[in-house]
N, C-alpha and C positions, 0 to 999 in steps of 0.2 A: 432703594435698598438700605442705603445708612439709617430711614425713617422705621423699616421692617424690624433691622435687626435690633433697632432700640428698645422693641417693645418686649424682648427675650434674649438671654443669651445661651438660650437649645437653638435659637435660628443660626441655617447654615445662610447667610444672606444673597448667598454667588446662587443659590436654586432656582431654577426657573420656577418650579413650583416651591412656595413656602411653604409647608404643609405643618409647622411645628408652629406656626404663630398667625394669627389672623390677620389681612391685609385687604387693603380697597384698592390699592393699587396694580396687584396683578389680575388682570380679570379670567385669565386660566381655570381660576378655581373652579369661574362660574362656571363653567362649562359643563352639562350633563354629564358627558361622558368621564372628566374627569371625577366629577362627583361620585360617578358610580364606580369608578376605580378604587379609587380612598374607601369607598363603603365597603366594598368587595373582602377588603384585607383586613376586616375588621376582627377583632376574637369573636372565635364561633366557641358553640358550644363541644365539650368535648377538648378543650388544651385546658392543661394544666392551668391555674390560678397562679399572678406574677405570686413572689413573694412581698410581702409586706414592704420593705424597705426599698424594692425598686421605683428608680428616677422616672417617670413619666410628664411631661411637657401637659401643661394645666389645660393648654388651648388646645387638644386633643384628647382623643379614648386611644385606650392601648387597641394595639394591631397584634397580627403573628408577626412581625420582624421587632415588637418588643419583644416577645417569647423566645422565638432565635436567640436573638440578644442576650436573656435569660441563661440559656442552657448550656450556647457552646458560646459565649463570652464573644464575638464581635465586637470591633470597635465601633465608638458612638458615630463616628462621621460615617463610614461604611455604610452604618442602620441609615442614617439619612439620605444618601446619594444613591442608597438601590429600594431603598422605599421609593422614590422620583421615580429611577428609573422603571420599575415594575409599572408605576402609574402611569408612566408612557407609553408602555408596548403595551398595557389593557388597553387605556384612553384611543389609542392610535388604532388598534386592530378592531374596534370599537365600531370607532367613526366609518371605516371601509364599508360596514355591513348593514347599518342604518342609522339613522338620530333617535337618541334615547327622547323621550319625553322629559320634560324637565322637573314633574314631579315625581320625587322617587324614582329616582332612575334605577335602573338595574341591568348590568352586564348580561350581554347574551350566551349562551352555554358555546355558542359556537367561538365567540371572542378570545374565552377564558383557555377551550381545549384549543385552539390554532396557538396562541400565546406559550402553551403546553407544551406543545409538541414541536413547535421553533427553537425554544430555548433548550428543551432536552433530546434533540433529534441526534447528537452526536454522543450522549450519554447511553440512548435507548440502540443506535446503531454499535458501540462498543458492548455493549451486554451480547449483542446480536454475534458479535465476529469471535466473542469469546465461550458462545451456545453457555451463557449463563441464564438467570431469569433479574427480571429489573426488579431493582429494591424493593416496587412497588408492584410486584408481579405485571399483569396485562394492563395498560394505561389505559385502554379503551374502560377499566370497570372503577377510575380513581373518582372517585366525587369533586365537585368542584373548588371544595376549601382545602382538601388535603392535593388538587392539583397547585392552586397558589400559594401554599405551603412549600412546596417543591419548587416552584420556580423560584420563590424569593430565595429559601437556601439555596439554591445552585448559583443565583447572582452574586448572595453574599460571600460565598466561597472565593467565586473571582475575583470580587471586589476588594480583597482583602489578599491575595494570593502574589502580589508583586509578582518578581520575574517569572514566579511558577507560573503563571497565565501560558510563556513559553510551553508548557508541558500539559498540553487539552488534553491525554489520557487520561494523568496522574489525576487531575481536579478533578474525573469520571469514576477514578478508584476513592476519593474522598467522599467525593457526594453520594456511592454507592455504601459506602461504611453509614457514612452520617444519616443517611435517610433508615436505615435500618437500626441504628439507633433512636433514632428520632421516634420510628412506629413502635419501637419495644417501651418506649416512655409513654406512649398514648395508648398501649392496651394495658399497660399495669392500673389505669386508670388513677394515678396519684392524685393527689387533692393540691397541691402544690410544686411548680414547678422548680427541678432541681438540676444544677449543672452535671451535663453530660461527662462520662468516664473518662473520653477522650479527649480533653479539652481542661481537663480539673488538675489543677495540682496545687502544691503548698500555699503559694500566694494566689491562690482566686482563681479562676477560670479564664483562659482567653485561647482562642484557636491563633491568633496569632504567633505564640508563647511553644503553645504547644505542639501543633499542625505544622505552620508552613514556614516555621524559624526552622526547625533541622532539615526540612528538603532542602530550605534557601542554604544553608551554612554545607549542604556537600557540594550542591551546584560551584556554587562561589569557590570552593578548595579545588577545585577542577579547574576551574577556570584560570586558578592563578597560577597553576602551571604549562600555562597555552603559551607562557614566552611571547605578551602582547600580538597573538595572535599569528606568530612564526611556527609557532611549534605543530608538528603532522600531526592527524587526528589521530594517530594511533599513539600519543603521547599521552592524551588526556582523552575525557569526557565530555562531550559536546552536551546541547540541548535534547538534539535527536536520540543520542544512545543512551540518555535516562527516557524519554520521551518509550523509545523500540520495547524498553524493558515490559511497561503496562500492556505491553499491544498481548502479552500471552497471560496464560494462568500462573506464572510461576510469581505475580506480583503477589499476591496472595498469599505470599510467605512472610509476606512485611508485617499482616497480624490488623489487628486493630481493639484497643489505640497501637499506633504505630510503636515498632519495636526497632528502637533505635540502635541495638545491639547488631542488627542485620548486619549482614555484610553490604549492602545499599550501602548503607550510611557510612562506611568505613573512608574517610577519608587520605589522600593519598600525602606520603609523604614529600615535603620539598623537592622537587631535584635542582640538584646544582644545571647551568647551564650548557657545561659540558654535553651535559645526558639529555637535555634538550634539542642542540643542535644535532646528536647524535639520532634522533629519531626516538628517543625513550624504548627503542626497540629492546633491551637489555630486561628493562624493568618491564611491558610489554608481552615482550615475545612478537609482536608484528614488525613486517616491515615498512617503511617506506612508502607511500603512493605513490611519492616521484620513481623510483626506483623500480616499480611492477607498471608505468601508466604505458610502455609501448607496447610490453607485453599483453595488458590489460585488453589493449586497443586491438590488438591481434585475436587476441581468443573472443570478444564480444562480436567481432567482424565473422569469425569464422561459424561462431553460434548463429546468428543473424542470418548470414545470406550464401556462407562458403558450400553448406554442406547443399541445399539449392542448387548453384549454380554448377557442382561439380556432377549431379545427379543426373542437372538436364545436359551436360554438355556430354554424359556416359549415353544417356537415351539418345543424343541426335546424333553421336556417333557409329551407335551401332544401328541406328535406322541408316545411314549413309552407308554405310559400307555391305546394306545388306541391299542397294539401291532404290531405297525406299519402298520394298515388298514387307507387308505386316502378312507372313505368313508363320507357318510352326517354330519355322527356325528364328526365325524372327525375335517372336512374342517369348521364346526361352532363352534368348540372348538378354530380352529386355527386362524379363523377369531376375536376373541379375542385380536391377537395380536395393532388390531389398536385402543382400548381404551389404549391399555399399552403405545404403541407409544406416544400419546397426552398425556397421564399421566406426563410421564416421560416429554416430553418438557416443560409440564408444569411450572415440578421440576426444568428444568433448566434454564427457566425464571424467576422463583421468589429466584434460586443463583446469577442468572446476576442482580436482584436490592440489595441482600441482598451484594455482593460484589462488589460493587459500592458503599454502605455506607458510606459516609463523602464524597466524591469526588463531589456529585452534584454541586456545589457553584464552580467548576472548572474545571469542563469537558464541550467540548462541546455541547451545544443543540441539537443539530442532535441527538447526543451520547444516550445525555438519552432520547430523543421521540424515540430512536428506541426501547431501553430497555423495555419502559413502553409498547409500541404500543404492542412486542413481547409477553410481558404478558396479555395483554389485549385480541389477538389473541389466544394464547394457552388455557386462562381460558373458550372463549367462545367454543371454537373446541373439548377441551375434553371436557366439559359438556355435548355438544349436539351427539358428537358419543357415549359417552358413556350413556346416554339418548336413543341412539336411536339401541343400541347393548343390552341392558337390556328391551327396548321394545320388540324386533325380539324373545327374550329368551324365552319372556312370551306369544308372540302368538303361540311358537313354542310349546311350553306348555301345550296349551289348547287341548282339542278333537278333536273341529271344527275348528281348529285356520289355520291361510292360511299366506302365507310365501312372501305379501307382505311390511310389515316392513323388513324384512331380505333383502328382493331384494332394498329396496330405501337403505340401510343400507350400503349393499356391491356394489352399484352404488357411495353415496356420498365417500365412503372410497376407491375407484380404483379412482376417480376422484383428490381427495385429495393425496394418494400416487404415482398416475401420474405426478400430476404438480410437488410432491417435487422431484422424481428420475428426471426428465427431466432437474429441476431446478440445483439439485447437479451431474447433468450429464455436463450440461452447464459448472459451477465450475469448474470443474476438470476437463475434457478431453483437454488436450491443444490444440486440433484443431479447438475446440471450443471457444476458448478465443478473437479471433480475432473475429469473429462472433459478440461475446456479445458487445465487445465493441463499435463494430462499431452502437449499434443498441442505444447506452447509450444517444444520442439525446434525445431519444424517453423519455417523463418523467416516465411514467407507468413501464418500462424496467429497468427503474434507479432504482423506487423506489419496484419493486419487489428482485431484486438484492440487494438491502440497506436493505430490511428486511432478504432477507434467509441468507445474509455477508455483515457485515461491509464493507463500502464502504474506499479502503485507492490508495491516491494519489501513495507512492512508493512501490514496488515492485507490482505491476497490469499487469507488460507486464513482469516479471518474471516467465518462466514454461518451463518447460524441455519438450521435442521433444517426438513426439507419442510415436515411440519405446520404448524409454525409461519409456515412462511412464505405457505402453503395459507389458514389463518386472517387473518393478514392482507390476501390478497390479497381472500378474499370480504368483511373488514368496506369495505376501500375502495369493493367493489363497489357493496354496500349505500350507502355515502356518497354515493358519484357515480350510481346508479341513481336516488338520493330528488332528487338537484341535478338531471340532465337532464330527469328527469319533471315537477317545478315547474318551469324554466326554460322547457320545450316548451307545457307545458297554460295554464299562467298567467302566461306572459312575453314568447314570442314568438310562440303561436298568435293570441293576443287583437290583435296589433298588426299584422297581414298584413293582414284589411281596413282597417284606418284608411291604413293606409301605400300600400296601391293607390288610395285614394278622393283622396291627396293630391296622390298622383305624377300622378293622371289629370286634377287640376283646370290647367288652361289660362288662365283668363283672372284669376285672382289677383292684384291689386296691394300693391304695398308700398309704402312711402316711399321706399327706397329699392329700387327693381325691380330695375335695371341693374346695380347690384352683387351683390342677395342672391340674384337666382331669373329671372331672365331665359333662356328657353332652357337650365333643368338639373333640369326637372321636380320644381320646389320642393325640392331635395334639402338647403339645410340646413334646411328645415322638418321633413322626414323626420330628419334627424341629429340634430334635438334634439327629438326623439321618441321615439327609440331610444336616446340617450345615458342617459339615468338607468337603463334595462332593461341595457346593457351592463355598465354600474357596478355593478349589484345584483350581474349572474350573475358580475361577476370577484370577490366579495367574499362573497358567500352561501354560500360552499362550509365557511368556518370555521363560518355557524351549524347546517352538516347534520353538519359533524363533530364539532360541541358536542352535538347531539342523538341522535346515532346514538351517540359515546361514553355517555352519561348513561343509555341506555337498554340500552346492552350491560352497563352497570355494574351498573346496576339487575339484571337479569336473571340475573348470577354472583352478586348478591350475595346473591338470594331463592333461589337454587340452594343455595351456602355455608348458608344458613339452615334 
């Protein structure tokens, strides 16, 4: 290495590949495929001509990452270590697919677009969740110098990007600006290449300078009010929540060249520690994470699994008490379940604004019109079915009464519990997932998907494989199959005669009558009869999935064996 870098000082000498100075020593070069990497990235026709006065290294011909270099100013080490690096993911994805010939070699088009399409699959899927079009419109129609053109800007972006790396959106909104710049330079068809708009200023051109010094310098002012990393998120600025900001269109206010004037870029003033320990709530407006985390834990529990298990413990109670006949009376008792349902979402629309409390002033808009829309949805849905389930009740009531309200009743409610199963079928079956997305153009698609789930840029192409999720879906079955079957035979069947012999006793005194049970057919007598039976069934679920685990365990492991 010391003998390499004697013969130049443009050699970075730590390279595995030298590529700026000629060497006998490393036999890499020989390699076809690397050769035909180096060739690949050579100037095609069609870029701009360097200007006169630029540095090029004698023991090579300029490439396009001199041109880069050229236009948005990269620094020179940068140009070296992602020139390599390009020459390694060609060389590499190369080798995979056959041995070039050693005369003339030449990358194969399948090499060049798989190289393509790796490097910019999180650029191409962010265009995608944003229903914009890629810089480059459809990448199936890029030719193959203007795709390594692409790939080597999008390295060198990184490569130069320090702790912005943290922020794979943001480097998705640059290389989106930059590559659009970059094609409006190659259809003007100049005769000489000229530093880009975004990137130029008084002293020379550098995107370091000018790019990623102001994103670095508000990151960093955030950070220095983290109180060595004491301070709640709601004090400062994390990675994530400049990160969250790219994930919608509203980044796209920031301009390009970047308009540092934004409100982005406003950085925060000192706070004294006081207002640190305090929570910055003051300054803020949120509160606390410690301070909402039981509550937090309560309302996600309740969203998750409450409204379920309070639903089937309504169903197996009134199949119990009707002695397990699924007769008229029956199936209009059970029909009931769908004022509970809206009820309950109700409920859990109006904990998604009351835990949100203090956050408005710094959540996103989207955020909270979904909140509020949710509740606005839930309060008119349960009013009117259950409006229209206490109408069916009362025709059903009458002498003469006719069982048209019931039939619009159990039309609107299979209509409504249709599109929601379909909807949370969609969600969740991963073979489905691809489906939806592809269909997320569509606004109406987006925005039914935005109401029934939060719509979130990372992890959306995250989900485990049919089987697996087939697997899981029958071990849960088995769980809740073994809970409702002891809940029905040993929990609520046993307690339906005691509970009618008590409701039906009449002349029962108490010490206090006139407060506990006067005219309410003993009913906290009943409630703290049934109260320890509810407390089992909402808690007994962890010991079926203690046991239904221990036994599936068992059963893999005498298998393994």
């Amino acid at each position: 290495m010391e003998s390499d870098a004697a013969m130049t000082e443009d050699l970075i000498a730590y390279n595995i590949i030298p590529l700026d100075a000629p060497t006998i020593t490393n036999t890499i070069v020989s390699f076809p495929e690397v050769q035909a990497a180096v060739s690949a990235l050579k100037y095609f026709q069609g870029l701009p001509k360097l200007p006169g006065d630029f540095s090029i290294p004698a023991t090579r011909n300029a490439d396009m990452l001199d041109f880069l270099q050229c236009i948005f100013g990269f620094q020179k080490d940068n140009i070296c270590n992602q020139r390599e690096h390009v020459v390694h993911l060609l060389a590499n994805e190369q080798s995979q697919l056959r041995i070039l010939e050693e005369t003339e070699p030449i990358l194969d088009e399948a090499a060049v677009r798989n190289v393509f399409m790796k490097s910019l699959g999180n650029y191409i899927n962010w265009c995608t969740y944003l229903c914009i079009q890629p810089a480059f419109s459809n990448p199936q129609d890029v030719n193959r110098e203007k795709m390594l053109l692409f790939v080597s800007l999008n390295f060198l972006i990184w490569g130069e990007a320090a702790n912005i790396r943290f922020l794979p959106e943001c480097l998705c909104y640059l290389f989106h600006h930059m590559v659009r710049e970059l094609d409006e330079m190659l259809r003007q068809q100049i005769a000489t290449a000229q530093p880009a708009n975004s990137c130029k200023s008084e002293n020379g051109v550098s995107f370091l300078d000018q790019i990623i010094s102001p994103l670095y310098e508000i990151v960093a002012a955030e950070a220095a009010n983290n109180d060595n990393g004491r301070a709640p998120h709601s004090a400062w600025r994390n990675y994530d929540d400049f990160n969250e900001y790219f994930w919608s269109l509203h980044c796209f206010e920031l301009g390009w060249p970047l308009k540092t004037s934004s409100s982005f870029f406003h950085k925060p003033k000192p706070r004294s520690k006081n207002l640190l320990k305090s929570g910055g709530s003051k300054h803020r407006g949120k509160t606390s994470f410690v301070e909402h985390r039981t509550f937090l834990h309560l309302y996600h529990s309740f969203h998750r699994l409450w409204i379920f298990l309070f639903m089937m413990f309504q169903g197996l109670t009134i199949i119990a008490f009707n002695n397990g006949h699924f007769n008229s009376k029956t199936i209009r008792e059970v029909l009931s379940l769908g004022p509970t349902f809206v009820v309950m979402k109700f409920c859990e629309s109006v904990l998604d604004i009351l835990m949100m409390y203090g956050a408005y002033s710094t959540t996103r808009s989207v955020a909270v019109s979904r909140v509020f829309l949710r509740f606005l949805w839930f309060s008119l849905a349960s009013v009117f079915i259950c409006f229209l389930y206490v109408k069916a009740l009362q025709e059903e009531s009458k002498l003469n009464g006719n069982s048209v309200v019931l039939r619009i009743y159990v039309f609107v409610l299979g209509i409504y519990a249709g599109v929601h199963v379909f909807l949370s079928s969609l969600m969740r079956i991963p073979a489905c997932h691809q489906l939806t997305n592809r269909c997320d153009h569509w606004r109406l698609v987006r925005f039914v998907k935005w109401m029934h789930q939060e719509h979130y840029y990372v992890g959306r192409g995250m989900y485990e494989r049919t089987t697996d999720f087939i697997k899981y879906m029958l071990f849960w079955l088995v769980v809740l199959g073994a809970k409702f079957s002891f809940a029905y035979f040993l929990q609520i069947k046993p307690l339906v005669e005691p509970t009618q012999k008590i409701v039906g006793f009449t002349d029962l005194k108490y010490s206090w009558h006139d407060l506990v049970s006067r005219n309410n057919h003993n009913a906290l007598a009943v409630a703290s009869l049934w109260a320890p039976v509810v407390a089992i069934y909402l808690l007994d679920i962890y010991v079926f999935y203690t046991i239904v685990s221990a036994v599936v365990g068992f059963l893999l492991g005498a298998r393994d064996r």
